[in-house]
N, C-alpha and C positions, 0 to 999 in steps of 0.2 A: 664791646661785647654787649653791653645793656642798649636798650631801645629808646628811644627820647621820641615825642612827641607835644606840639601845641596848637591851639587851635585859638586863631580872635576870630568870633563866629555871630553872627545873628539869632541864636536860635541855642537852648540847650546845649553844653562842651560835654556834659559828662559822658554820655552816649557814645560820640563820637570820639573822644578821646576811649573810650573801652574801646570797641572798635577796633579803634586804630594799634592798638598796643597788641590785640591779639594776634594782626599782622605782625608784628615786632617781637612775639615773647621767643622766637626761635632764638634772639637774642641774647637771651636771659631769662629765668623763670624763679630766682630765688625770692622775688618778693616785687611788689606793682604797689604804685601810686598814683595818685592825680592831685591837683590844687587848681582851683578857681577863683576866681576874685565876681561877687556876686554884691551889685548896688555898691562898690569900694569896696567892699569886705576880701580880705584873703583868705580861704579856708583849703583844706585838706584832707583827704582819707587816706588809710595806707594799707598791707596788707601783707603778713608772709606767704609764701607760698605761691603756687601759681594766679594765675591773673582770676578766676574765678573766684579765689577768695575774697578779692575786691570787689567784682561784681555782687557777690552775696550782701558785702558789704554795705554797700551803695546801694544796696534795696530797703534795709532796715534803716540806714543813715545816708540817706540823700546828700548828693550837693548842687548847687545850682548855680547857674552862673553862666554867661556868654564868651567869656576868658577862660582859657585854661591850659596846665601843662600836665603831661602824664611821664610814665618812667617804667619799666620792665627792666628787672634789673638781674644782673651778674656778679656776683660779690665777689670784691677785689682787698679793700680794706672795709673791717668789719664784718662778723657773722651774717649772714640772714637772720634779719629780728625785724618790728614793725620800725624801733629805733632808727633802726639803721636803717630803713626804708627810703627810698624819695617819693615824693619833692622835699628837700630840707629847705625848710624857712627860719629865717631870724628875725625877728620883727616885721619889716614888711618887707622882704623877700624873702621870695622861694625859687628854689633853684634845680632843676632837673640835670644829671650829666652823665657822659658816655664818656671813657679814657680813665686816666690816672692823673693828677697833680702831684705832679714829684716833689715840688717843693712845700708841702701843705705843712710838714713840721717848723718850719722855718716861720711861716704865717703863721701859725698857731702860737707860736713864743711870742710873734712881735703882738698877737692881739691878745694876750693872755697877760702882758703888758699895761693895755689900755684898760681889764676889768673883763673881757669879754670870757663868757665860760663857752664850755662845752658837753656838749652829751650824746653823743657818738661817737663810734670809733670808724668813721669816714673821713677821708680826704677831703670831698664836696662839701663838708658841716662849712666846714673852713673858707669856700668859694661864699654862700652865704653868710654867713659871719662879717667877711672883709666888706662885701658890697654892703652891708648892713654899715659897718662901721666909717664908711665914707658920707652915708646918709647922716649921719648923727655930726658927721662935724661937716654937714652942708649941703653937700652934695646933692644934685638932684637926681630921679632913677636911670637916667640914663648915662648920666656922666660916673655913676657909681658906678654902674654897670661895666661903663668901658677903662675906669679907672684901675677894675679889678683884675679884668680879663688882663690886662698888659702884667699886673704882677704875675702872673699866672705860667710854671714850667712845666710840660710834658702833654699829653696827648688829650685833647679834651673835644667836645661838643656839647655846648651849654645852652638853657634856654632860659632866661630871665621872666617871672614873673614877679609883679609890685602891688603892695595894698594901695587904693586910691586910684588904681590905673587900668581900668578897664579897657584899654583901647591902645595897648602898649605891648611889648613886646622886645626882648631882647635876642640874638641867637646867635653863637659864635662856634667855630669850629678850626681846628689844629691838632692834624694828626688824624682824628677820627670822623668820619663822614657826615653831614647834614644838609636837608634839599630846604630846599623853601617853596611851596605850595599857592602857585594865585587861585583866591574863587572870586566871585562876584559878589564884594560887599565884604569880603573874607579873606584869612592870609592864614597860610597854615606851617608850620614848620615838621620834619620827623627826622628820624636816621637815616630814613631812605625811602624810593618813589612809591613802593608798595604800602608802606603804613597811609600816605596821600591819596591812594588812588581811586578807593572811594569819594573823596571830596573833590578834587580834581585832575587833570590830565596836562597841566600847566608848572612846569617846575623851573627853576632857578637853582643850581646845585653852587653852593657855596667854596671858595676855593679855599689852598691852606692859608690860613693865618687871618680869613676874614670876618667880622662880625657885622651883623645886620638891626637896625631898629625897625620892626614893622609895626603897622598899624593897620583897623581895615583896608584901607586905601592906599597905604605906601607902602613901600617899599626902597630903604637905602643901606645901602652895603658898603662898608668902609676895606680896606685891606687891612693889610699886618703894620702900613707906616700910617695908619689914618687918611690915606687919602678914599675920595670918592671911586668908587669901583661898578665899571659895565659889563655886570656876568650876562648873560644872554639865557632868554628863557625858551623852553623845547617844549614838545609835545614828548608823552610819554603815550605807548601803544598799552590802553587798559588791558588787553588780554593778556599780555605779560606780566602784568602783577596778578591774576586771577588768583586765589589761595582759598582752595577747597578740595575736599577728598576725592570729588570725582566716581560716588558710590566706593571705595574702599575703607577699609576700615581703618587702615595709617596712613598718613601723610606717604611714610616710605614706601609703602606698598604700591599707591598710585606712582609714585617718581623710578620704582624696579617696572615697573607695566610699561611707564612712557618710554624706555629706553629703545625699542626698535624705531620708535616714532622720530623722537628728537635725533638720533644718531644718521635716521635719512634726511634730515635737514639740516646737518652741520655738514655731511658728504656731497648735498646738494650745491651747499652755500661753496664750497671752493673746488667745484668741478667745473669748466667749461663748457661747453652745449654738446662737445664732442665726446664728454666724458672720458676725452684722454689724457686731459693735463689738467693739472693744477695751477689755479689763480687765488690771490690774495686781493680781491676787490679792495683795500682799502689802502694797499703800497707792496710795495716789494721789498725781496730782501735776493742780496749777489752772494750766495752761498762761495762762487767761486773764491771772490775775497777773504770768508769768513778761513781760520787756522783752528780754532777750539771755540767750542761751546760750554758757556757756562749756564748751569740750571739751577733756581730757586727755586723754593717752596715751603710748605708746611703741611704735615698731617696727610690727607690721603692726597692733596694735590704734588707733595713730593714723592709720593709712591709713584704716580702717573711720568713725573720726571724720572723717577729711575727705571720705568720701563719704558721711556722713550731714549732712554742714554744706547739701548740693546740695537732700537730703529736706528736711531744717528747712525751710531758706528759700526753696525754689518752692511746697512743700505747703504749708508752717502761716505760711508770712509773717511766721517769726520768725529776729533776727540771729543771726548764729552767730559765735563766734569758738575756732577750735581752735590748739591749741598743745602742743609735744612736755613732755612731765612734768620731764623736765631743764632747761628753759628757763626755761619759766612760774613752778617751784618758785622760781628765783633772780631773777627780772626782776620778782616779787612786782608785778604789775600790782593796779593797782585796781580791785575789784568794786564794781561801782555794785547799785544797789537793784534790786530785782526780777530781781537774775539766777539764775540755774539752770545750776550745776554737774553735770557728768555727766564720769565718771570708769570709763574701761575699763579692763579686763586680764583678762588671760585666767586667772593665777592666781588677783590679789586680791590678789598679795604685792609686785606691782612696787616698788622702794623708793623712785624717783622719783616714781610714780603716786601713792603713799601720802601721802611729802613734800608733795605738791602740792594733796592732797585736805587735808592737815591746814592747808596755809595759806587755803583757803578756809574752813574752819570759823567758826563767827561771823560772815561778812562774808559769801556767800551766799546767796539767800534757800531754797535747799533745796540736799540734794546726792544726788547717783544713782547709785549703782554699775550698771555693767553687766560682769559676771563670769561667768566660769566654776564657779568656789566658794563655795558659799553661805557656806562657815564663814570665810573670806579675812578676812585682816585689814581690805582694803577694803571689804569687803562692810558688815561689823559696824559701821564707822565711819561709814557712809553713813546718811541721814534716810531713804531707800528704796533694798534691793538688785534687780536684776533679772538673773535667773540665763539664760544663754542655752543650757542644756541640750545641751549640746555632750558631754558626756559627757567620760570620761579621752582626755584627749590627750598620747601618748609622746612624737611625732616632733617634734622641733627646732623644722623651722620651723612655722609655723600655719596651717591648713588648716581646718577643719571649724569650728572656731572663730572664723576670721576673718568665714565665709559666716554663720554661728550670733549674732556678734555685727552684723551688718548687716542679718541678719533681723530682731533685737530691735531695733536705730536705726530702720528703716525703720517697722516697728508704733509706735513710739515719735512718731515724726514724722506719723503718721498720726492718733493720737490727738491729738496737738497740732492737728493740721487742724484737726478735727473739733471738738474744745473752744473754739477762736479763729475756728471758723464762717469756714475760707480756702478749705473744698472744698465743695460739694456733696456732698449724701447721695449720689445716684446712682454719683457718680466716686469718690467711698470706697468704698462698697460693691462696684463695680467690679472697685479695684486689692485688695480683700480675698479677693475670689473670684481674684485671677489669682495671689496669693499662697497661696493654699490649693490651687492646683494648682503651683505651682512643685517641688515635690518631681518630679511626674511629669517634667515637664520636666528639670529637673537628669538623673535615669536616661536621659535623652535625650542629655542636653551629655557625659555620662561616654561616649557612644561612639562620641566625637574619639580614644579613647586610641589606638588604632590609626594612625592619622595623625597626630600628637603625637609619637610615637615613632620615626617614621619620620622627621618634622622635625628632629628632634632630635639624631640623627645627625649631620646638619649643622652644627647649632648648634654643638656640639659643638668644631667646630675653630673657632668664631670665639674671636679674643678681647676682643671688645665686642660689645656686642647697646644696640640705640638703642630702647625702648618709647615710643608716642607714642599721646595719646588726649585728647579733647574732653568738657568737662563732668564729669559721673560716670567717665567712663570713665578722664578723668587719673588720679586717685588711686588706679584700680584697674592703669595703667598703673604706676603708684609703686611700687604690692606685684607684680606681675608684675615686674619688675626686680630689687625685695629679693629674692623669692623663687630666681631665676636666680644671683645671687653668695652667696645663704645655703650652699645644696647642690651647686652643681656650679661654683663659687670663679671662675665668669665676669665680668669687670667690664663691668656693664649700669647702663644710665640711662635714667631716665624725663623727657620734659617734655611739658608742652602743646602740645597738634599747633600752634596758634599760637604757641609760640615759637619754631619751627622756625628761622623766618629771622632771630632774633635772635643767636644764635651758633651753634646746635651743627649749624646746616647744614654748618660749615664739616668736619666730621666727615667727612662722608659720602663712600665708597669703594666699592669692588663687593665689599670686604672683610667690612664691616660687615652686618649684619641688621638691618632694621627691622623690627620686627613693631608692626603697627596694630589698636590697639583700636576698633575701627567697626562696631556695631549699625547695623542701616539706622534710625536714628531723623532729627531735625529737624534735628542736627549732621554729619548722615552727607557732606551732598556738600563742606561746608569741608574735615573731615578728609579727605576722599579727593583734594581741592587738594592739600595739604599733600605725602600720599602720593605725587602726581604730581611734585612739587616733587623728592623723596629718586630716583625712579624716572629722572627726565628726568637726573641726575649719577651713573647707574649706581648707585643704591643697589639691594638686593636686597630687598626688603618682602616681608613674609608678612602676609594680610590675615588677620584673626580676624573671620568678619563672620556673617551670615545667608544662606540662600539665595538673597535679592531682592538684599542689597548685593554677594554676589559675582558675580549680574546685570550691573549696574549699573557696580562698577569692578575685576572680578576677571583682565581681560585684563593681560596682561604683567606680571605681580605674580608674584613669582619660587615662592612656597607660599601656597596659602589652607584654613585652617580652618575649617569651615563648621558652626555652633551654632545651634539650634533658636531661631524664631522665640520672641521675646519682650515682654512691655512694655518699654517703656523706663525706665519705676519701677523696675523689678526686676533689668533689663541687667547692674547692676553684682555679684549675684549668683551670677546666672549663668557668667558672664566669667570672673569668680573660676577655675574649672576649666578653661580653659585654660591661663591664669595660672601655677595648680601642675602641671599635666599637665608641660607645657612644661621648666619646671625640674627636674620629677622625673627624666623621659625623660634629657634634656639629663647630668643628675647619673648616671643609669646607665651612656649613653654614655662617658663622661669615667673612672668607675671609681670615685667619691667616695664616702664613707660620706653617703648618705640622711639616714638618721634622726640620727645623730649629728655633724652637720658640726664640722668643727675650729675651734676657738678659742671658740664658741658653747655656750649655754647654755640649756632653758626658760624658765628662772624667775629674774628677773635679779633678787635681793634687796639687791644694791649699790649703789651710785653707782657 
């Protein structure tokens, strides 16, 4: 969840480690550090709050120095406080980390033992401590370094710096993500290619269990048994790390804009010339073989899974069973023969998603990423990745990539059709052609934002909001909801327009908002029951529908959003954008930081 960053440099770190960590605070934003080591010296600045208050900081109190490591952080153990802050140093280390040390109370008795004190309430205190107390009984910085990491249980990404060592460098990672960066004269470390990309286009991604000694000039990577290890280093495409508003005023506002754009480039990516079939440029998969599908995920990327479970099994006539990555990891169900694992995230780095793809390994009969990150720890670990070209994504919560990965299930489920002979050619080629116009349409759905906003207002002073929807539409009611308490800290809830009258009718007030997910499709006049049901007890509904269904039931429905005719294949794509519209507006009104909501994090590499 927290951001790591270092830099052995020629020229000023502080800069460039700010910089770089602004890339990173998507990560975390409860509190930012740096440490340099300047003429041998090790110093440090720290800061709560977002990463600007370090910068302020670092105007009035300089640091200086050609070494250095920074931190963006996520609080897991211990408050947000400067205390608690990284880089924690003990004597002459310091130590930047990303993940959790499970075992850090157990270190903590044995060094509390030797004399050593403490003063935070950090796990990582304890990573510096330990290499601190290998130095005192000899140890030299590296060999401390790698003496600690081995005592070391649970997910981590570390980077070692040392007083006296200006041209040194430690950096190990298990569990949670770290690149290694070549420049010329210069060796950089971060949590990933975009905190680098300013300094270079040259990366080295670390595998699990390996740790690295760098220096300007070197570069050596051990494994998890200490041997010597030959990771291979890539070019990374600079325009995909790009991170800037693009003239918008949030981050998420340009990433709701790019969504017609990115979505013709993931349709393009596994279309054929002929644009009548689908290919998976980077392997295949024999749908015929596959018997059941099993679906991971977390947070909005399992919502994309449960409206891909509706594609599976009315298109390709195959079971689907999804399940959140935290659950599934521990409830270690059995995989029977012939099933087909498929495992989202929008990193690649989720720790639970991860967790859950390595307990299916061996017991699977294949396994699928569908990612944002080609290089993702998930990606690499998967028998086939599928990248959904969604490009860099800042803001928080998920947007472009949620619609990016339902593009990619949807072509995915279609190929299954098509292999398992459950569609007719005509009715694929059909929904392929209505999919290769969907970009136009989406430019269409994007100009709600004006009446979105205007809604929103409103919204604004409710303090519950009730999402209700039929079929696809449920689970895109599900993320319509997340999304509403992600950024604008509303408590909203989603169910099945049929479960209406099983309890949470009892809700309903002239207080509340209902907003209904309702394409005029086969499901449209139940849901508009349901609707009447909330309407007939003074509930206040806001209909999300089509021109025909606000026809049909848009009388006395207190707002209606009205979104370009659609397939119903495709409805839950489309939707999508009022879904975020809705929440963003909402979160303006209210006054909440957007892109950076409190407590929240992108890239959840924890349990």
């Amino acid at each position: 969840m927290c951001g790591i960053v270092g830099v052995l440099g020629t020229h000023e770190v502080a800069p460039l480690l700010v910089e770089a960590l602004k890339r990173l605070e998507y990560r975390g934003y409860d509190s930012a550090g740096i440490a340099t080591v300047n003429k041998g010296r090790l110093e440090r600045r720290r800061a709560v709050g977002k990463l600007v208050n370090l910068s302020d900081l670092l105007v009035h109190d300089p640091l200086a120095g050609t070494s250095g490591i920074g931190h963006t952080r996520w609080a897991t153990h211990g408050a947000p406080s400067v205390t608690n802050a990284h880089p924690h140093q003990s004597g002459p280390v310091a130590v930047v980390h990303n993940g959790i040390i499970e075992n850090f109370r157990e270190l903590r008795e044995e060094l509390a033992l030797k004399g050593r004190t403490f003063v935070t309430q950090t796990d990582t205190e304890t990573v510096a401590l330990l290499a601190h107390q290998y130095m005192i009984e000899g140890a030299s910085a590296r060999d401390a370094a790698e003496k600690t990491i081995a005592r070391l249980h649970g997910a981590f990404a570390l980077a070692f710096l040392f007083d006296g060592e200006s041209d040194l460098m430690i950096a190990a990672r298990k569990g949670s993500p770290l690149a290694i960066g070549h420049g010329d004269g210069e060796m950089y470390v971060g949590s990933d290619a975009i905190a680098l990309a300013p300094m270079t286009d040259r990366i080295t991604y670390l595998e699990e269990g390996d740790w690295a000694i760098l220096t300007r000039t070197s570069l050596e990577i051990r494994d998890a048994n200490g041997a010597l290890a030959n990771r291979s280093e890539r070019r990374i495409q600079i325009d995909n790390t790009r991170v800037d508003k693009g003239g918008h005023k949030h981050f998420m506002a340009k990433e709701i804009a790019e969504q017609p754009r990115v979505i013709g480039e993931a349709v393009r990516h596994y279309l054929d010339q002929s644009g009548e079939s689908i290919v998976l440029p980077q392997g295949d998969i024999d749908f015929t073989k596959v018997r059941r599908i099993v679906m991971v995920a977390c947070g909005t990327a399992y919502y994309a899974c449960y409206t891909a479970k509706y594609w599976f099994e009315q298109l390709a006539r195959v079971p689907v069973e999804i399940d959140v990555a935290s659950e599934f990891r521990y409830r270690e169900p059995p995989i029977e023969e012939g099933t087909l694992a498929i495992f989202v995230s929008q990193s690649g780095e989720t720790a639970d998603t991860l967790a859950a793809l390595r307990y299916c390994r061996d017991k699977a009969q294949s396994i699928v990423a569908v990612v944002n990150v080609p290089e993702s720890s998930i990606a690499r670990e998967s028998d086939l990745a599928l990248p959904i070209h969604a490009g860099t994504e800042i803001g928080v919560a998920s947007t472009k990539a949620f619609t990016c990965q339902l593009t990619v299930l949807l072509m995915l489920s279609l190929k299954a059709a098509e292999q398992r002979k459950a569609m007719e050619a005509p009715e694929r080629i059909r929904l392929l052609s209505a999919l290769r116009g969907l970009p136009s349409t989406l430019v269409a759905g994007l100009e709600i934002n004006a009446a979105t906003e205007s809604l929103s207002r409103k919204l604004a002073e409710a303090q519950d909001v009730l999402f209700l929807g039929r079929g696809p539409m449920y689970p895109l009611a599900l993320e319509a909801a997340l999304k509403l308490k992600e950024i604008s800290y509303i408590h909203a809830e989603a169910y099945a327009s049929g479960e209406l009258k099983h309890g949470p009718i009892a809700l309903i007030d002239s207080k509340m908002p209902v907003i209904v997910m309702a394409p005029r499709d086969a499901l449209f006049d139940k849901t508009v029951s349901n609707m009447q049901e909330v309407m007939a007890r003074g509930g206040k509904v806001v209909l999300v529908t089509d021109t025909e269904g606000r026809v049909e039931a848009g009388e006395g429905v207190w707002e209606t959003i009205i979104m370009p005719r659609v397939d119903p294949v495709l409805a839950p794509i489309l939707y999508a954008i009022p879904a975020q519209l809705i929440a963003y507006h909402t979160a303006i009104a209210k006054g909440t930081d957007v892109d950076q909501p409190r407590n929240l994090a992108k890239s959840v590499t924890v349990e």
